[in-house]
C-alpha positions in Angstrom: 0.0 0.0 0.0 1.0 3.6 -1.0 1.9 5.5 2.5 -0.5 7.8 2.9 -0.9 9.9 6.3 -4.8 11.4 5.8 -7.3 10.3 3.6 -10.5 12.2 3.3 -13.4 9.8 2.4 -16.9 10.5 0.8 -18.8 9.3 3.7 -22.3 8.3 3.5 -23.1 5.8 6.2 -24.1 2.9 4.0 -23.0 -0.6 3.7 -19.8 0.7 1.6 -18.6 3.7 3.5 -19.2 2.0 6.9 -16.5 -0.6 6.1 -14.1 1.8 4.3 -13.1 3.9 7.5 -11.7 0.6 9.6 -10.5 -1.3 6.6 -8.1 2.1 5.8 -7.2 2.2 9.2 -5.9 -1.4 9.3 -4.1 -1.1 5.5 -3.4 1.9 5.9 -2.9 3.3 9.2 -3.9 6.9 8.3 -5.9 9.3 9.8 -9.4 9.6 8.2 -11.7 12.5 7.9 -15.2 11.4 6.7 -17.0 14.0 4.7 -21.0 13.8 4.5 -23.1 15.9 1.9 -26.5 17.1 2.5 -28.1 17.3 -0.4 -31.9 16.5 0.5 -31.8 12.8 1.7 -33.0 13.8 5.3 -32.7 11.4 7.8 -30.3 9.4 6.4 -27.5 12.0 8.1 -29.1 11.4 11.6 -27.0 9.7 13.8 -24.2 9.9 10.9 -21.2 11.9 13.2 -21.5 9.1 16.3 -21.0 6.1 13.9 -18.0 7.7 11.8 -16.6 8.7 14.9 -16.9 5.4 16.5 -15.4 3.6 13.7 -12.7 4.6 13.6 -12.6 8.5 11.6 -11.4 11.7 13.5 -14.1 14.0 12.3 -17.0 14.1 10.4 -18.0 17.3 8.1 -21.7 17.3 7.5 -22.1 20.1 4.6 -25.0 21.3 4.0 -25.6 21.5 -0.3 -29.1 21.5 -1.0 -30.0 24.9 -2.0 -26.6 24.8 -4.5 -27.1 21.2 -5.9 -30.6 22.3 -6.8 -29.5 25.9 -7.8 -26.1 24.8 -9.9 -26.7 21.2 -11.3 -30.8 20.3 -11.0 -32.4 23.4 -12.5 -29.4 23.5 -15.3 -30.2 19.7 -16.3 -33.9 20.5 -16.0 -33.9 23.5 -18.7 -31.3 21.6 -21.0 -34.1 19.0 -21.0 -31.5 16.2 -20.2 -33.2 12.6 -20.0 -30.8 9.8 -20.2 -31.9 6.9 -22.4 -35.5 8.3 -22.0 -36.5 7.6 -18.9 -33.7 8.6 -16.1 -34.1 11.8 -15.0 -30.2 11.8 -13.6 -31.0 11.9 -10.1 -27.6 10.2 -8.5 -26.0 11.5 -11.8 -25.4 15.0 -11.0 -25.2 15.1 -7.4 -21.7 13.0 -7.4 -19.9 16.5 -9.2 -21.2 18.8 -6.5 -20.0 16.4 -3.7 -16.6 15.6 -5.4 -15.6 18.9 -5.6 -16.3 19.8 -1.8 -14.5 17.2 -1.0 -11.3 18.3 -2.8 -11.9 21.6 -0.6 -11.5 19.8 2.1 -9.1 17.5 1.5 -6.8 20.4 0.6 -7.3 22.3 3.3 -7.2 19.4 5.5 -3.8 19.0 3.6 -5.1 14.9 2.7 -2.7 12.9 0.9 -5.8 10.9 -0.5 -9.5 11.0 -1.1 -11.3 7.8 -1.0 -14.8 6.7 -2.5 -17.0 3.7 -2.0 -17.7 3.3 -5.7 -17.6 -0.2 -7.1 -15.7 -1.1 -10.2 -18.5 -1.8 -11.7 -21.0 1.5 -11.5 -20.4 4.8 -12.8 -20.3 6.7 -9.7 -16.5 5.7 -9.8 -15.7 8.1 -12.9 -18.0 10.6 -11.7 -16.2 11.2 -8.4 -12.8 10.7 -9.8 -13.1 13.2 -13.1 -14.3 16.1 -10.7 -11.1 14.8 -8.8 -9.4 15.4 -11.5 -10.8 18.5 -12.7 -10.1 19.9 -9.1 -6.9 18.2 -8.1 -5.0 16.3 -10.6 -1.8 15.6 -8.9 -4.3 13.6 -5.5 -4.0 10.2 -4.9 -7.7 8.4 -5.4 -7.9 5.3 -3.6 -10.9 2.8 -4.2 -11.0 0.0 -2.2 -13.8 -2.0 -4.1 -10.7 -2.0 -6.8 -8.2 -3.4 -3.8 -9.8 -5.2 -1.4 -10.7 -8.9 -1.4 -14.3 -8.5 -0.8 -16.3 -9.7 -3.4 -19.8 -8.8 -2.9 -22.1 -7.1 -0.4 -22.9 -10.5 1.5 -18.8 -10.1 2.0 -19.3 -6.3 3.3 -21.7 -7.3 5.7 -19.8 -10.0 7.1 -16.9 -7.6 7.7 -19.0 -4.9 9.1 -20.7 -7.8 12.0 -16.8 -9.1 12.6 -16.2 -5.3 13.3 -19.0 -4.6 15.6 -20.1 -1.8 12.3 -23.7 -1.1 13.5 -26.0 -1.5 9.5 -29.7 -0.3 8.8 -30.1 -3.2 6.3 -30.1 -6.6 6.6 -29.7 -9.1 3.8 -32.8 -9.4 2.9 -33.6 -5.2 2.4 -30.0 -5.3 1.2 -30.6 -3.0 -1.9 -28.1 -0.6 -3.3 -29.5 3.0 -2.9 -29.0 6.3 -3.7 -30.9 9.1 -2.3 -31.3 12.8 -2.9 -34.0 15.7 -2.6 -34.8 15.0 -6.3 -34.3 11.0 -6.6 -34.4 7.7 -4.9 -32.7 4.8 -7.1 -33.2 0.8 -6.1 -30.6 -2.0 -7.1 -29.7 -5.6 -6.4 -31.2 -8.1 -5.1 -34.4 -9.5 -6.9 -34.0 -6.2 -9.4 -31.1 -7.8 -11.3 -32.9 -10.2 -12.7 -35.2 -8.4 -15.6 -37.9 -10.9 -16.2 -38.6 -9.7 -12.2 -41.8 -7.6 -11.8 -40.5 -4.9 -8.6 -42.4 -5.2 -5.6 -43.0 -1.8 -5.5 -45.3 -1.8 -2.2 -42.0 -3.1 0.0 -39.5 -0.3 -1.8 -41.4 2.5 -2.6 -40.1 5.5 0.2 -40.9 8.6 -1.9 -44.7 7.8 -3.1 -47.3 5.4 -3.5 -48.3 2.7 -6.1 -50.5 3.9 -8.8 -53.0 1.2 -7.8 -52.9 2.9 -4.3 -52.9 6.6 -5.4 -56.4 8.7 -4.7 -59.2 7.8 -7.1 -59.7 11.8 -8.3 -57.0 13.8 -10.2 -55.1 16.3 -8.8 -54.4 19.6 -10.4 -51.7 21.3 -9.8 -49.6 24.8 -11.4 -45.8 25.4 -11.5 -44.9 29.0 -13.2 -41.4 29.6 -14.3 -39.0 32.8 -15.0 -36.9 32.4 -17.7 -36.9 28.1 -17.4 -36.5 28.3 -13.4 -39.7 27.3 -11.4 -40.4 30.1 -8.9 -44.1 29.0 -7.6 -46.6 26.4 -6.5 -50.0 26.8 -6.8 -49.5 30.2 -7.1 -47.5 30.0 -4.0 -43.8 32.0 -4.3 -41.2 29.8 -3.5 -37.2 29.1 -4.0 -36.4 26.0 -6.8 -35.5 24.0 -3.7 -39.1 23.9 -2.2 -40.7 23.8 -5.6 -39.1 20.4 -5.7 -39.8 19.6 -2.5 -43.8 20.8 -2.6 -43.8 18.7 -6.2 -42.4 15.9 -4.6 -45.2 15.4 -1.6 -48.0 16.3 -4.6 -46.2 13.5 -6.7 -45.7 11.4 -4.8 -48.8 10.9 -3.2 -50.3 10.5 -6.8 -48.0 7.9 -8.0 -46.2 9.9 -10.2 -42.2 9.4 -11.2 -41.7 5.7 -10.8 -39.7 4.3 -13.3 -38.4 0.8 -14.1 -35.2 1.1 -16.2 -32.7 -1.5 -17.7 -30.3 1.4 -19.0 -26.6 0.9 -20.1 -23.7 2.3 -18.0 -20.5 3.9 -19.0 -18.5 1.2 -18.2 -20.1 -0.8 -20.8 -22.7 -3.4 -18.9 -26.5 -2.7 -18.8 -27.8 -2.6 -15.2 -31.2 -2.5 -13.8 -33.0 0.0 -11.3 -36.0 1.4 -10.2 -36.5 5.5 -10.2 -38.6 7.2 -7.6 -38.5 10.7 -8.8 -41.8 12.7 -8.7 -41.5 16.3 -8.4 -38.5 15.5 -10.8 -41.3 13.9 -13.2 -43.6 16.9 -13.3 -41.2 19.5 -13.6 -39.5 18.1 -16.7 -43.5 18.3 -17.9 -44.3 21.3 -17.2 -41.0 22.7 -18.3 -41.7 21.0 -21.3 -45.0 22.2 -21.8 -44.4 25.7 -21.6 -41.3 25.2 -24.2 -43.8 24.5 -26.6 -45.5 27.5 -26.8 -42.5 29.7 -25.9 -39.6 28.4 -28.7 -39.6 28.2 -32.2 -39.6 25.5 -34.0 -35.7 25.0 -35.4 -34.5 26.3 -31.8 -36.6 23.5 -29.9 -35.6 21.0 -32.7 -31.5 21.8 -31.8 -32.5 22.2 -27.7 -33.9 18.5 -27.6 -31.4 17.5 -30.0 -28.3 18.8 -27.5 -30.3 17.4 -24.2 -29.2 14.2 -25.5 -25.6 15.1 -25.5 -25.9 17.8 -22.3 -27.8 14.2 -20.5 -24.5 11.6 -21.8 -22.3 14.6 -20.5 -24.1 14.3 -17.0 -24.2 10.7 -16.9 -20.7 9.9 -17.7 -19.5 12.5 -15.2 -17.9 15.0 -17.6 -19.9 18.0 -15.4 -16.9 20.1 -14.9 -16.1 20.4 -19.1 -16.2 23.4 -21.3 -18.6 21.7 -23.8 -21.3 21.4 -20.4 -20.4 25.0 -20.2 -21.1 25.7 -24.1 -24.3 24.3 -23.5 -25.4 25.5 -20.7 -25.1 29.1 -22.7 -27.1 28.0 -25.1 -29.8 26.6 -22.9 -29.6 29.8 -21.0 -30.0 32.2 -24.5 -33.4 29.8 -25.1 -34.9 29.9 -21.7 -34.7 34.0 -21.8 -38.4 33.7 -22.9 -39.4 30.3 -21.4 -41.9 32.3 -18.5 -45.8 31.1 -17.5 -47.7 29.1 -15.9 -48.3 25.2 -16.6 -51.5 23.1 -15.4 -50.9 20.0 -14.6 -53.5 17.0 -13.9 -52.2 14.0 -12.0 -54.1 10.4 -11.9 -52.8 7.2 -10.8 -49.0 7.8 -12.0 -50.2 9.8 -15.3 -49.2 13.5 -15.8 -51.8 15.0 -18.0 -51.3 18.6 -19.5 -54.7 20.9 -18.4 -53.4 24.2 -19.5 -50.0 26.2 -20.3 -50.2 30.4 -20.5 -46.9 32.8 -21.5 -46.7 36.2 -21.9 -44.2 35.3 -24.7 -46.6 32.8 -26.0 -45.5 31.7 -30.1 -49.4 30.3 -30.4 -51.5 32.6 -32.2 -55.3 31.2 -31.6 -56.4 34.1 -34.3 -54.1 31.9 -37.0 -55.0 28.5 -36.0 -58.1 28.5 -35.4 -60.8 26.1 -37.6 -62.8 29.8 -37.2 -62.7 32.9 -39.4 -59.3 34.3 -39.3 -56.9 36.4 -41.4 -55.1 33.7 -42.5 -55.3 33.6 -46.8 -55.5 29.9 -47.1 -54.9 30.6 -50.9 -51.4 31.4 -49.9 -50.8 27.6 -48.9 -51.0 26.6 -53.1 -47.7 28.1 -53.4 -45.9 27.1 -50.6 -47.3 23.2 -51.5 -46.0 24.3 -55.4 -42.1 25.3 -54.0 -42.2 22.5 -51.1 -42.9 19.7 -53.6 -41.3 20.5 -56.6 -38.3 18.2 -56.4 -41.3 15.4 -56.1 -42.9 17.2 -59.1 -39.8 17.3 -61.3 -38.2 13.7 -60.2 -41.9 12.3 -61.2 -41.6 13.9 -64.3 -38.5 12.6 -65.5 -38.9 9.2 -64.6 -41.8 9.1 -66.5 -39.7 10.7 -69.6 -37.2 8.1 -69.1 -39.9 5.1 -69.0 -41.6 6.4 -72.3 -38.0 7.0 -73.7 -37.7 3.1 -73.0 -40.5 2.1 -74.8 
């Protein structure tokens, strides 16, 4: 083992991190300093300093991130549209950047000689920590013990943290790999990596209900937005952070944002999970919504076309790059006139669209309508005329060519 004096580990309190702070203390006899980030799981950080403490780490920071995760890497992702492989709404995704780079604060002025993650080799959390890392401190030592250690599985993990007296909340039976945030909660292992198994969602669901068990009536609810960034409830004033949270209760309770995913990592395997993400879920709709009567056509065609590339950039941890940048100035130019209000109707896990208004509204009801209007429909024969005639002419030559044959 490299000789390393004080490591600075992401510290979570799960199965992973639990183990990490007394296996480094036996190979490598440093001193560690755990670092926890708040960024909306809520009581997952209760009780967090005692057990760090008690196995075997000097401190614990607790830092509290919410308002800037949601500020700085949520509402960015949300106006870029970003939806990996249509259906993940990037949840753990863009939280690992945010928490990297505190880290590397502190580990620097902490003077560390290491920061250490509990990513396996396997997941794509691993790159996302360690390119932040990178982009923040290239010349720090990364260790990553699920790359080192002889563990082999989480059935391994536990057994070391009961040899170690390492006090768990799961057992092996609830023994699911999670990740939770103010916008997400993802579900892995256990009965999930086979496909061809239908989730129990009743036993894992933390975040919401089943559709089957949400109310019998719709709910209706409004978000308005300034420039892309959701600013009220209801009609209620509030900061992006409670929009999500208020959105989240409202979802959840409907069944809305649950979403069963066989998606394919960075690191080359597909892997299966369950989403819970419902204020997530109707925000990307209503955003959406109000896109469609605020931007033109060729600038909405190149915005959904770049949320593809904007989402792979987020997914494959490549947050801190100048092309994220690029884009997020272009996102920013379109949103400039991306300000309403969006209705929304929730039943049984459906989001329904029941009304969008915009001062800088695109839809001109005077021009479409099936009503008297303006409009010279006459002026459509020429259009047709222009828009067809490579049809026209191709048609007509082929037929030359055929009676040439004859």
């Amino acid at each position: 083992m490299k000789q390393i004096k004080k490591a600075v580990l992401a510290y979570s309190g799960g199965l992973d991190t639990s183990i990490i702070i007394p296996w480094l203390k036996e190979n490598y006899g440093c001193e560690v300093i755990a670092v926890s980030a708040d960024v909306g799981q809520g009581d997952e950080l209760e009780g967090l300093e005692q057990k760090a403490l008690k196995t075997g780490a000097s401190k614990l920071y607790i830092l509290d991130l919410v308002d800037e995760f949601v500020n700085d890497y949520i509402i960015p992702t949300m106006k870029a549209g970003a939806v990996y492989e249509d259906g993940y709404l990037l949840g753990t995704s863009f939280a690992r950047p945010i928490i990297a780079k505190k880290i590397v604060e502190i580990a620097k002025a902490e003077g560390a000689d290491a920061i250490v993650h509990g990513c396996t080799g396997k997941g794509n959390d691993q790159v996302r920590f360690e390119l932040t890392i990178k982009a923040f401190a290239p010349e720090m030592t990364i260790i990553a013990p699920w790359r080192i250690w002889d563990l082999k599985s989480r059935d391994d993990e536990i057994d070391y943290a009961e040899a170690h007296n390492i006090p768990l909340k799961i057992n092996r039976e609830t023994n699911y790999s999670k990740d939770k945030n103010l916008w997400h909660l993802s579900h892995e292992g256990l009965d999930l990596e086979d496909p061809g198994n239908e989730p129990d969602l009743e036993s894992i669901l933390e975040m919401g209900v089943t559709p089957e068990a949400a109310p019998d009536e719709p709910a209706y609810v409004t978000v308005d937005f300034d420039k892309g960034v959701p600013v009220a409830v209801n009609g209620e004033e509030m900061s992006a952070t409670e929009v999500i949270r208020q959105l989240n209760v409202l979802g959840g309770a409907n069944g809305v944002g649950i979403q069963d995913l066989v998606e394919n990592r960075l690191v080359g395997m597909k892997s299966r999970g369950v989403y819970e993400t419902p204020g997530g879920t109707i925000l990307y709709r209503a955003h959406t919504v109000l896109e469609t009567i605020t931007l033109d056509k060729e600038t909405l065609r190149v915005k959904t076309q770049l949320a593809q590339k904007y989402a792979d950039l987020v997914y494959n941890g490549q947050w801190f790059t100048p092309l994220r940048e690029a884009l997020d100035a272009f996102v920013d130019k379109t949103q400039q006139t991306v300000t309403g209000t969006v209705r929304l109707k929730l039943y049984k896990g459906n989001v329904m669209n029941a009304g969008v208004w915009s001062p800088y509204s695109l839809y001109s009801e005077s021009v479409a309508t099936f009503g008297e209007s303006d409009y010279n429909q006459k002026d459509s024969e020429g259009f047709i005329n222009l828009f067809g005639l490579p049809i026209k002419v191709k048609a007509t030559l082929d037929a030359q060519r055929e009676d040439a044959v004859k």
